[in-house]
Residue, then its C-alpha position, 0 to 999 in steps of 0.5 A: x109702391x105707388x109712391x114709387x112709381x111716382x116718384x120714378x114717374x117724376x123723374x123720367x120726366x125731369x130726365x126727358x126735359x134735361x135730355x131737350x134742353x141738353x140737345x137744344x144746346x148741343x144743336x145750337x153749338x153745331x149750328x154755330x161752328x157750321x154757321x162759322x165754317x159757311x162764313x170763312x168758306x164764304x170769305x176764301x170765295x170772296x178772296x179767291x174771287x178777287x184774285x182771279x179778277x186780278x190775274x184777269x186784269x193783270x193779263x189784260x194789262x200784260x196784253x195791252x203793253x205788249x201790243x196784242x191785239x184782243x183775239x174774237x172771244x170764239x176764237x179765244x175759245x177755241x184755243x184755249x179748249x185746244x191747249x186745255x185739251x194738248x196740256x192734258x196730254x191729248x194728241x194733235x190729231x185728237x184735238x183736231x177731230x174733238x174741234x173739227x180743224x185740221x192737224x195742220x191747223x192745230x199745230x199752227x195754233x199751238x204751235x207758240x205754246x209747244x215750244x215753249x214746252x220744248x224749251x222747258x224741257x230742254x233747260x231742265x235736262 
């Protein structure tokens, strides 16, 4: 009986030290396939990062050719919160209580890009 027990001791305790060798292993294999996922996120940051940049210098470019002057960085700004604001379907009267202009002044403002929503609507028509 006491050989038993001992050797049923024995292997409970060869069991538990399989049982962390098997866990150490299998959390290793995870935090190699989470240390990969990191790095291709990481890597799409990096590219999406890079475009952007360039979208960004190609509008410059766009910008310089065509001869516009570069708007005040705060009036930048405030166009592009008002046309953020009008794409997200927002009234003009809204848009000018949310910037604190007056309607007429935000119509003025967008008006380039409301025709351009106009003619595209009419051409899909």
């Amino acid at each position: 009986m006491g050989w038993a027990i001992a050797i049923l001791f024995g292997s409970a305790v060869v069991l538990l030290i399989l049982s962390f060798i098997k866990t150490t292993q299998t959390n290793s294999k995870l935090e190699q396939q989470i240390e990969h996922v990191s790095i291709s996120v990481l890597n799409e940051v990096h590219e999406l990062e890079k475009q952007l940049r360039n979208i960004q210098l190609d509008a410059e470019i766009t910008a310089q050719q065509a001869g516009v002057a570069p708007a005040a960085s705060e009036e930048r700004e405030l166009l592009r919160e008002m046309l953020d604001l009008y794409k997200r379907g927002y009234s003009v009267e809204s848009i000018a209580g949310k910037t604190r202009l007056k309607p007429n002044e935000v119509e003025h403002m967008l008006a380039p890009f409301m025709a351009q929503k106009g003619e595209r609507s009419l051409v899909a028509q």
